[in-house]
OpenMM code with the backbone's topology and positions (N, CA, C; nanometers):
from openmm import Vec3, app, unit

residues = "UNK UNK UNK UNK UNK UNK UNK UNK UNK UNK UNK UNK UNK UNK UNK UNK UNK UNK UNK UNK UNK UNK UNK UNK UNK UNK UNK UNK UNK UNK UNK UNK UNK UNK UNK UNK UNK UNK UNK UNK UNK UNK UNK UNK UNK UNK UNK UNK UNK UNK UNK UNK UNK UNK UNK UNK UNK UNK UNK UNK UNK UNK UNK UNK UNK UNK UNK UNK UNK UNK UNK UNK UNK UNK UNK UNK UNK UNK UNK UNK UNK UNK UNK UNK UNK UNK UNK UNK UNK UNK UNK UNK UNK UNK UNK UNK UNK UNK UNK UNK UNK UNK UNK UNK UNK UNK".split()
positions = [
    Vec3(-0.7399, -1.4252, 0.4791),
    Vec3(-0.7088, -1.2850, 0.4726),
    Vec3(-0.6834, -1.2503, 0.3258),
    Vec3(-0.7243, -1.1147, 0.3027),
    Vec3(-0.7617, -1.0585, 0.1214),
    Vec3(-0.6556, -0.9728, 0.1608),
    Vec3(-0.5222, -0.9626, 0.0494),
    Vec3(-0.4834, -0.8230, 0.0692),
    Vec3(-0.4651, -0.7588, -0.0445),
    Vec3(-0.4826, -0.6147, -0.0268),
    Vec3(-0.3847, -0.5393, -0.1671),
    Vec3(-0.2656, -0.5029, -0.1178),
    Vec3(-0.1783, -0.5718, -0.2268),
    Vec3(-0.0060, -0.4985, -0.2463),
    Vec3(0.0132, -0.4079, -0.3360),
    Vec3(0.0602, -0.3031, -0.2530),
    Vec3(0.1566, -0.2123, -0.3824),
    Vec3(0.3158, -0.2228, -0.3406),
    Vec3(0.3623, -0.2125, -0.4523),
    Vec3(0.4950, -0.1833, -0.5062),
    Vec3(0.5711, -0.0547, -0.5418),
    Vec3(0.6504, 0.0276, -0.5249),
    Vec3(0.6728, 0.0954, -0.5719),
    Vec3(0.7847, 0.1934, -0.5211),
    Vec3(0.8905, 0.2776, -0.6027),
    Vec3(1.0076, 0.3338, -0.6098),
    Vec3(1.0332, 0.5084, -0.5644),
    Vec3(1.0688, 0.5598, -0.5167),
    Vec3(1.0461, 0.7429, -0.4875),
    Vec3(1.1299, 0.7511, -0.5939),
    Vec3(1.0391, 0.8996, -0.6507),
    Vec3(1.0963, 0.9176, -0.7979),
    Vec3(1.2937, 1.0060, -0.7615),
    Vec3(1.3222, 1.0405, -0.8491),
    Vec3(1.4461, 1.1151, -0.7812),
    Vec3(1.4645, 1.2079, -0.6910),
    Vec3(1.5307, 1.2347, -0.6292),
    Vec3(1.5052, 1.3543, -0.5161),
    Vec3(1.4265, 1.3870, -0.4265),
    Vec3(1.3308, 1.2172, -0.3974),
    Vec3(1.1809, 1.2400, -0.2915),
    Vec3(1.2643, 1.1494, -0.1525),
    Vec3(1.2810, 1.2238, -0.1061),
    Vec3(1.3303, 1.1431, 0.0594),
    Vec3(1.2354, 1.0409, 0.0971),
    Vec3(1.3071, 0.9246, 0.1328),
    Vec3(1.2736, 0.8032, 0.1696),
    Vec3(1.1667, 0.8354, 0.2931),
    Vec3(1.2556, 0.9282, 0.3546),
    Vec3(1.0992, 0.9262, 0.5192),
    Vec3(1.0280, 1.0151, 0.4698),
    Vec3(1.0314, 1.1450, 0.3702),
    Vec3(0.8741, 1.1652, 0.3347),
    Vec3(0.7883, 1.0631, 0.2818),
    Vec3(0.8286, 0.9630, 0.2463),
    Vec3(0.6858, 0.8476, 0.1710),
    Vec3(0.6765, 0.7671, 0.2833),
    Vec3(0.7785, 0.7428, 0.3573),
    Vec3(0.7707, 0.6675, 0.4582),
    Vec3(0.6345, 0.7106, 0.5301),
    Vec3(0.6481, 0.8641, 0.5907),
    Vec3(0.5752, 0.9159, 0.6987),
    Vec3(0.3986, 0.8907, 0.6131),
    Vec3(0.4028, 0.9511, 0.5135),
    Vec3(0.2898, 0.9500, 0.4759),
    Vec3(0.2223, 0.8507, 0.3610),
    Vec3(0.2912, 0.7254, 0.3526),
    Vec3(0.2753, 0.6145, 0.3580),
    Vec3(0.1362, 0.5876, 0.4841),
    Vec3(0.2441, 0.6333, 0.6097),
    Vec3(0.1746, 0.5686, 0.7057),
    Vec3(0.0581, 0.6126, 0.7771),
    Vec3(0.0446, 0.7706, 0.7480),
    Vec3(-0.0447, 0.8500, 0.7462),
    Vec3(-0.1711, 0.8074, 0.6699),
    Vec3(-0.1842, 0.7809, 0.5497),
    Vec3(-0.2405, 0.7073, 0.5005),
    Vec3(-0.2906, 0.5934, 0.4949),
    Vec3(-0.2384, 0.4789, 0.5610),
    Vec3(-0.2683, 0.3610, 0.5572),
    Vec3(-0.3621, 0.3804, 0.7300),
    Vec3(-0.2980, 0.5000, 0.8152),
    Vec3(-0.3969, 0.5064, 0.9207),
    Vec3(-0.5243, 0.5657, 0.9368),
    Vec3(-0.5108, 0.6223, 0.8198),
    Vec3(-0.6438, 0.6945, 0.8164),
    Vec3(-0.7265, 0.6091, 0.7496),
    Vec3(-0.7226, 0.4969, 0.6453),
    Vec3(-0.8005, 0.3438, 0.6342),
    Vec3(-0.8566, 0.3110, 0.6897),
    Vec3(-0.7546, 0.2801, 0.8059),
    Vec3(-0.7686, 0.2170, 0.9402),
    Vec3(-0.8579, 0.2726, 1.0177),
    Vec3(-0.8834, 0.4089, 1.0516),
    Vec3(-0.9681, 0.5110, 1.1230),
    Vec3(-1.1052, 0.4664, 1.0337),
    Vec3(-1.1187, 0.4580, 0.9330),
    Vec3(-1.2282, 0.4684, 0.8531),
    Vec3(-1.2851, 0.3173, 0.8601),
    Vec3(-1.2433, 0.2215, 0.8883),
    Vec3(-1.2721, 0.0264, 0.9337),
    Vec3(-1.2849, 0.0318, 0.7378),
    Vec3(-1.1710, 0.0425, 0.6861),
    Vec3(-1.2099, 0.0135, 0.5289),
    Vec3(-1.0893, -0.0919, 0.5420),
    Vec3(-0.9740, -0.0664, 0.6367),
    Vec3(-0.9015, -0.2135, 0.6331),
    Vec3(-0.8706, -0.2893, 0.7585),
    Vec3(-0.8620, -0.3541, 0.7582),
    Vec3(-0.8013, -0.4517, 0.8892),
    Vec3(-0.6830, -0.3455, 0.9512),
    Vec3(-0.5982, -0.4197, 0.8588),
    Vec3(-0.3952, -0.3285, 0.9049),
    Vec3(-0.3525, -0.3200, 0.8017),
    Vec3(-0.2609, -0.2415, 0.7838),
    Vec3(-0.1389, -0.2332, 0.6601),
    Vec3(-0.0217, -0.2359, 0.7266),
    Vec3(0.0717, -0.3207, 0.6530),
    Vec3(0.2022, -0.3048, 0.6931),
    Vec3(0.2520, -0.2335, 0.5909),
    Vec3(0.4325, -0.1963, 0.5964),
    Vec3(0.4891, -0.1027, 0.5170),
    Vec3(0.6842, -0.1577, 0.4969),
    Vec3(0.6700, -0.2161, 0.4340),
    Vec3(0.8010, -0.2441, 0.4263),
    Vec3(0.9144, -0.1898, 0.2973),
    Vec3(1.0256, -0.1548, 0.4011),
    Vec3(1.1201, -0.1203, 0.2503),
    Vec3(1.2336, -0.2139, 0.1875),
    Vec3(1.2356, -0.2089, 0.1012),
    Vec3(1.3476, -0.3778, 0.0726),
    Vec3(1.5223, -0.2896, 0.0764),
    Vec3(1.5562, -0.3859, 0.1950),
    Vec3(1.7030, -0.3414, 0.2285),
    Vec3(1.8109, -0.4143, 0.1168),
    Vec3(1.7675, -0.5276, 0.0905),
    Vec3(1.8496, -0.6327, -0.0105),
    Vec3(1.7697, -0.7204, -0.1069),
    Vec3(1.7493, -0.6623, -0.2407),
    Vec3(1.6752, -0.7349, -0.3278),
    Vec3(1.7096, -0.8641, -0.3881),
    Vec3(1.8481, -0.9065, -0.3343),
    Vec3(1.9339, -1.0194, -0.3897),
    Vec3(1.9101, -1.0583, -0.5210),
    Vec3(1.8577, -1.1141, -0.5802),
    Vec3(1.8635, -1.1732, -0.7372),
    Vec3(1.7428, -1.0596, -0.7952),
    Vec3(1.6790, -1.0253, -0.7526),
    Vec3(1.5199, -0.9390, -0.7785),
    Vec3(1.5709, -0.7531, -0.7792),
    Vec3(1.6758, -0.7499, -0.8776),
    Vec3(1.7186, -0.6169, -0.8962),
    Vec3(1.5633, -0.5150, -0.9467),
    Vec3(1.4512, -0.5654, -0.9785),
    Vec3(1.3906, -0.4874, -1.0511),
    Vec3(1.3007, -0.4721, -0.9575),
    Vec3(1.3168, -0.5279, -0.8424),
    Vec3(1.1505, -0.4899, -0.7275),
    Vec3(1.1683, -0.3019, -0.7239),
    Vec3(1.0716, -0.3127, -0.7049),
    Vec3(1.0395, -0.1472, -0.6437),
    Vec3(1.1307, -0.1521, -0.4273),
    Vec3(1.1503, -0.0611, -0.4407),
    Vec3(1.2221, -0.0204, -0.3012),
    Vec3(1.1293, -0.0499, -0.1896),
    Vec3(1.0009, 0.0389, -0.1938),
    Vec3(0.8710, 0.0085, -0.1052),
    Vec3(0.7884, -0.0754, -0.1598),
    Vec3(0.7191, -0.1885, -0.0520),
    Vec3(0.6311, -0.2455, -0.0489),
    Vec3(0.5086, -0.1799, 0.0624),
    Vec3(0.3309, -0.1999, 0.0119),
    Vec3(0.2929, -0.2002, 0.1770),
    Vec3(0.1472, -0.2894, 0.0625),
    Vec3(0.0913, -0.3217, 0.1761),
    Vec3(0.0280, -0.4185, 0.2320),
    Vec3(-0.0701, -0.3992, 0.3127),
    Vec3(-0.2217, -0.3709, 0.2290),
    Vec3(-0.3885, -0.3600, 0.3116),
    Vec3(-0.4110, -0.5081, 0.2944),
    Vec3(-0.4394, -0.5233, 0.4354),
    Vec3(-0.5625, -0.6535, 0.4673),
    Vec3(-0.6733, -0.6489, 0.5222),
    Vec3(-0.7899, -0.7532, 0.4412),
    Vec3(-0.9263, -0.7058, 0.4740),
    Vec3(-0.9566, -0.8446, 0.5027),
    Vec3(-1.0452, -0.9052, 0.5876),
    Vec3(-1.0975, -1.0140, 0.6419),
    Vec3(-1.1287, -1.1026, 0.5279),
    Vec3(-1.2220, -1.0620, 0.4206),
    Vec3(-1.2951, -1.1386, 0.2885),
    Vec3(-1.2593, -1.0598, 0.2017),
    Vec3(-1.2847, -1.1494, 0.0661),
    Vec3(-1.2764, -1.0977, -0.0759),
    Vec3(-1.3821, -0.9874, -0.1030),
    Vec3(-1.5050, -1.0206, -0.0436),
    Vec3(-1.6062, -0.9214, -0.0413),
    Vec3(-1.5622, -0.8071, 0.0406),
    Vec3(-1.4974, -0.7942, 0.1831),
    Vec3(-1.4814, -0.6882, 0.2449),
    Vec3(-1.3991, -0.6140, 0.1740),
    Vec3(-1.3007, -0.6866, 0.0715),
    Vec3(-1.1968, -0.6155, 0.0155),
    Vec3(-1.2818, -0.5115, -0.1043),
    Vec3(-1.3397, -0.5929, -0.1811),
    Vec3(-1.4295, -0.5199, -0.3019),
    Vec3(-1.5019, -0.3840, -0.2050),
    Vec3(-1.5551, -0.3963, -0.1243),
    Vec3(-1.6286, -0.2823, -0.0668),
    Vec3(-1.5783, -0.1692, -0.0245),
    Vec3(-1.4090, -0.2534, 0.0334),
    Vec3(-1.3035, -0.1382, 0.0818),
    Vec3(-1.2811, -0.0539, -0.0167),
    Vec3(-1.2225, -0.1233, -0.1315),
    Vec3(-1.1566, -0.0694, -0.2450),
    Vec3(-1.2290, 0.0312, -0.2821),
    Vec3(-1.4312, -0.0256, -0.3212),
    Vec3(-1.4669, 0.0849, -0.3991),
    Vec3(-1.4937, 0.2407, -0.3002),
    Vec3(-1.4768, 0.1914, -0.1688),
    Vec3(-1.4986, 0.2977, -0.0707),
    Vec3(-1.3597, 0.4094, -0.0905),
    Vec3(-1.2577, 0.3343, -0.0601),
    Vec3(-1.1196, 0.3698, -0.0976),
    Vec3(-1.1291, 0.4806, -0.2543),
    Vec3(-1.1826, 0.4074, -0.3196),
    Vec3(-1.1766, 0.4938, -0.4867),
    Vec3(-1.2486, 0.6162, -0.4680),
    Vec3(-1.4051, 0.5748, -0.4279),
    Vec3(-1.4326, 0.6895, -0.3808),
    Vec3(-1.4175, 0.8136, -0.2749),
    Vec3(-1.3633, 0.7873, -0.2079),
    Vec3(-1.3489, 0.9005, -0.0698),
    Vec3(-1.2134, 0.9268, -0.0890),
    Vec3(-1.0689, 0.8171, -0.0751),
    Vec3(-0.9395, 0.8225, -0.0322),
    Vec3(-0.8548, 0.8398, -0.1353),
    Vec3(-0.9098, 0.8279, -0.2696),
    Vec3(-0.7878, 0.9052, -0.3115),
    Vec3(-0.7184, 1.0141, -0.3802),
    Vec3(-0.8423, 1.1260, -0.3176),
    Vec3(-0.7778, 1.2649, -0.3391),
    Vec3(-0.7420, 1.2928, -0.2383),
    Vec3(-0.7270, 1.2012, -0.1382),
    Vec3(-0.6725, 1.2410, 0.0464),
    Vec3(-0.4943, 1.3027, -0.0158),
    Vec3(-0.4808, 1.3927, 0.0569),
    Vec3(-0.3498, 1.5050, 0.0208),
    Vec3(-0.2569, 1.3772, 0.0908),
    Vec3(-0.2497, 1.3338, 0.1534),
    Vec3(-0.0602, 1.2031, 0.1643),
    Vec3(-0.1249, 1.1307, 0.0481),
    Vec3(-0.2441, 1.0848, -0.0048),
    Vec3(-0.2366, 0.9966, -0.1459),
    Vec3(-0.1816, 1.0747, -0.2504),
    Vec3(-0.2542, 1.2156, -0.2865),
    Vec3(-0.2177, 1.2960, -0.3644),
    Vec3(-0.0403, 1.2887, -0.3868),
    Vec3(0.0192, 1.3415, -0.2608),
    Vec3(0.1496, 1.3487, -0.2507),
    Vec3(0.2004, 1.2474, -0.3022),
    Vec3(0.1970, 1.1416, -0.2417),
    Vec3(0.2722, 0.9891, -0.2587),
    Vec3(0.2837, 0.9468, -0.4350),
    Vec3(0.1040, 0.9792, -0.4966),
    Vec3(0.1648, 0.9792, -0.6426),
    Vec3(0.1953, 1.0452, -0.7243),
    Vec3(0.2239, 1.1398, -0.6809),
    Vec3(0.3553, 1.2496, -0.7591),
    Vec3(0.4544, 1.2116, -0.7087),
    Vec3(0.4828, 1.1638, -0.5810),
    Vec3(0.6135, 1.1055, -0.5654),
    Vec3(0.7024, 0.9682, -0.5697),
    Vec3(0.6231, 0.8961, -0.6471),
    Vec3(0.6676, 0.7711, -0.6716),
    Vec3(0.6861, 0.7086, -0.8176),
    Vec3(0.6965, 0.6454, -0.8407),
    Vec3(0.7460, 0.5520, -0.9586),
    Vec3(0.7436, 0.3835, -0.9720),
    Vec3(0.7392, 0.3161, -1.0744),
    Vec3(0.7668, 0.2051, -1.1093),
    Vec3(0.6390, 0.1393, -1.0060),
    Vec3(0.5408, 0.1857, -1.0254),
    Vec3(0.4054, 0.1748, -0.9068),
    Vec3(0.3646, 0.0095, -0.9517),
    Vec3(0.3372, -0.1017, -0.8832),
    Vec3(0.2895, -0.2442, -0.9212),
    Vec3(0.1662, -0.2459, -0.8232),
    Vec3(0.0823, -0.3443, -0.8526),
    Vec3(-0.0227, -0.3936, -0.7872),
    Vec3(-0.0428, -0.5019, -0.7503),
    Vec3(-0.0644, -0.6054, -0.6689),
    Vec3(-0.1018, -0.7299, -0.6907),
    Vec3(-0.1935, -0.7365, -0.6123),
    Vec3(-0.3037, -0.8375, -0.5798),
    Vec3(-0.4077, -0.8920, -0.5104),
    Vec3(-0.3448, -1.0204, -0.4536),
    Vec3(-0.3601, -1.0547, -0.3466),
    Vec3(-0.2858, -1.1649, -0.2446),
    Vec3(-0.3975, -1.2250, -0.1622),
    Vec3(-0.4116, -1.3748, -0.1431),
    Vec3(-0.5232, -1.4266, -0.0508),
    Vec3(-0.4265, -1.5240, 0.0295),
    Vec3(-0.4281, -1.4722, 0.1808),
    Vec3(-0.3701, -1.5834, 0.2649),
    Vec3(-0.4323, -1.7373, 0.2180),
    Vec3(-0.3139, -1.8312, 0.2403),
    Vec3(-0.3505, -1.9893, 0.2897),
    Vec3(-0.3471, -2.0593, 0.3382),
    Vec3(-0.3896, -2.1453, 0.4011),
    Vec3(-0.3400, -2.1983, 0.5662),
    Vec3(-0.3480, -2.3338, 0.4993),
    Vec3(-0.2779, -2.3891, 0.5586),
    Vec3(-0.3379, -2.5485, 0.6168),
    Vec3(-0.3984, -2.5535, 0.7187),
    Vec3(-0.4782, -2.6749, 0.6957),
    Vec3(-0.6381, -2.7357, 0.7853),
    Vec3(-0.5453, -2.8274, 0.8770),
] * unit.nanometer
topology = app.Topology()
chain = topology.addChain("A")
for resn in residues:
    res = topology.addResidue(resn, chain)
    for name in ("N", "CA", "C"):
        topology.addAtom(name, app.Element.getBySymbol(name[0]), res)
């Protein structure tokens, strides 16, 4: 499993369940479109030693590295003038990225 992570903080004064809601709005309309597997959406309740994480995490997974490249450039093109993307980055901060590949043992 290929995923993209984002990271990231609501800037001052943006309510936690507006990014929440359309967070998820967003990650379903992906989903509607077969550009990802699932996204999860998590918010960090206790950062313990990791004072500097961003508040929200979420999490697209795509089957292959290739399905991911195809998602993405589909994603660039179509999804992100989608109005909950629009919203979300005016309303966020301290935005991170990473690329993640599940690993199993055989």
């Amino acid at each position: 499993m290929h995923c993209y992570q984002i990271f990231f903080s609501p800037k001052d004064g943006v309510a936690s369940s507006e990014i929440i809601q359309r967070a998820h709005k967003y990650g379903n309309k992906l989903m509607d479109a077969k550009l990802i597997v699932r996204y999860e959406f998590f918010e960090v309740t206790n950062p313990a030693n990791f004072e500097a994480l961003p508040r929200f995490q979420m999490i697209s997974y795509f089957e292959t590295g290739e399905e991911m490249e195809a998602g993405m450039q589909q994603i660039g093109e179509r999804f992100l003038t989608e109005e909950n993307h629009q919203w979300l980055m005016k309303a966020i901060q301290d935005f991170k990225v990473s690329f993640i590949e599940q690993k199993k043992v055989a």
